[in-house]
N, C-alpha and C positions, 0 to 999 in steps of 0.2 A: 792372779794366778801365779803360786808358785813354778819355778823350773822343773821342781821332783814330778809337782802335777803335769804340767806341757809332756816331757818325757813319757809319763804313763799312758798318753793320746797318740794313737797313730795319725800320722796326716797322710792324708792320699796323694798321694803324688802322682797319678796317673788322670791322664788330661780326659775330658770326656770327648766321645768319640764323634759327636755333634759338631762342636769346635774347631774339628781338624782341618777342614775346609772341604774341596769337590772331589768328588770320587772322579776315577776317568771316566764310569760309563757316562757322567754328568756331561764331562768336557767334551766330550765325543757326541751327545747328542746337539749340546749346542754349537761345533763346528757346524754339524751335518743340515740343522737348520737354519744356519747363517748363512751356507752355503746357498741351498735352495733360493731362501730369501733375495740374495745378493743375485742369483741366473735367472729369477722373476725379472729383478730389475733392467737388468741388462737385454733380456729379450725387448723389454717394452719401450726403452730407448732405444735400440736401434730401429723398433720400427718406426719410431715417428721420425730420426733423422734418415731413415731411406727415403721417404716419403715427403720430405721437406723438399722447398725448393734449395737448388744448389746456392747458396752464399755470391758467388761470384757473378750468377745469373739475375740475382736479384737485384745489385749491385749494376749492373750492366743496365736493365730494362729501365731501374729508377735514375739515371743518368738519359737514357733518353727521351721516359717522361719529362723531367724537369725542361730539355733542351728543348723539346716543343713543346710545351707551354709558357716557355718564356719567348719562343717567336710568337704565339699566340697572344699575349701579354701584350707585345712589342706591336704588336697587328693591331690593339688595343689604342694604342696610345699614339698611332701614326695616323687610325682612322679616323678617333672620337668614337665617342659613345653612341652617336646616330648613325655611324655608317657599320658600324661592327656587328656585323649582321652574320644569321645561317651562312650564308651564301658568301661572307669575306673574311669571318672569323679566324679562318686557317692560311695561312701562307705558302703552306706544304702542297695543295690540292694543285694538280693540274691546270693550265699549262703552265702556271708559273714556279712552283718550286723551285727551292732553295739547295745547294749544297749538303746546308745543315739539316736539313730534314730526311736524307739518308741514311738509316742505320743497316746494321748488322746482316748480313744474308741471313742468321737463324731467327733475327727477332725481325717484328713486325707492331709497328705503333698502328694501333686500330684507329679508324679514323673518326677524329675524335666528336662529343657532343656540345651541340650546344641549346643549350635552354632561356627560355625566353619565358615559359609557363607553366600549365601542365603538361606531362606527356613524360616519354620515355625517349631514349636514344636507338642510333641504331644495335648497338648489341645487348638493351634489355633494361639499362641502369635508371632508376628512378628520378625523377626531377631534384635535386638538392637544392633549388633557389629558395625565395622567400616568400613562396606561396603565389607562384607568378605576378610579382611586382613589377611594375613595368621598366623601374630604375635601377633594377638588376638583372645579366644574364650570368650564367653559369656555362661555365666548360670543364669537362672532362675529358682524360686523355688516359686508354690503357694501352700498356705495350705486352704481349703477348713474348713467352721466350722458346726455347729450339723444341722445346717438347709439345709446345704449341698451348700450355697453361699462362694465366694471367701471373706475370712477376711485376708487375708494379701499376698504381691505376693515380689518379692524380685528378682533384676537382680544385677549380679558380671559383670565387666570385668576382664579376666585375660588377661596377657599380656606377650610376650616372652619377659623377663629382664635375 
């Protein structure tokens, strides 16, 4: 193509109006449902964190599981395995209790289960041994915290070795 030809061509030089990018009302509707979107979310988080137990509570109650059933453990290992019965499993029980077995005025370690079979404990928790073997018992330990909900629960197996 000649230049005389080019010249005799107008070129448009006006951008198409598709191309331009977003109009405001565009931009404005998509704040206004990001917006939405975004105070969905934040209602539905705060409710599960109101409704969680507190961090520090949990932290607290699973310190004093751990700390009774490792006197429980220890109870274990002082008695044997034939004398570690219902009846001496715990160390904590009356009248002998321990220092250690003290906690918190708001919390309270439930007292704990022990399994030997079938059966359930005292607050409800299903046997987790081995199908009542007789060369395993099982202990659990929950500790309840100030609201008076389970914040931490805690099961052993022990085992005749």
């Amino acid at each position: 193509m000649s230049d005389v030809a080019r010249r005799g061509r107008q070129i448009s030089v006006i951008a198409r109006r598709g191309s331009a990018g977003l109009s405001l009302v565009e931009v404005i509707v998509f704040i206004v449902v990001t917006g939405l979107v975004l105070a969905g979310l934040v209602l539905g988080m705060s409710g599960a964190v109101r409704t969680a137990p507190e961090p520090r509570a949990m932290h607290q109650g699973l310190q004093l599981a751990q700390g009774r059933m490792e006197l429980i453990l220890e109870q274990r290992n002082r008695l044997g395995f034939g004398a570690f019965t219902g009846a001496t499993f715990d160390p904590c029980v009356p009248p002998g209790g321990q220092e250690a077995c003290a906690a918190p005025a708001t919390y309270t370690v439930v007292a704990p289960c022990f399994y030997t079979g079938a059966g359930t404990c005292g607050f409800g928790a299903a046997n987790p041994c081995q199908g009542g073997d007789v060369n395993y018992s099982c202990v659990r330990v929950r500790v309840t915290g100030p609201d008076g909900t389970t914040v931490a629960e805690l099961d052993a197996m022990v085992a005749n070795y």
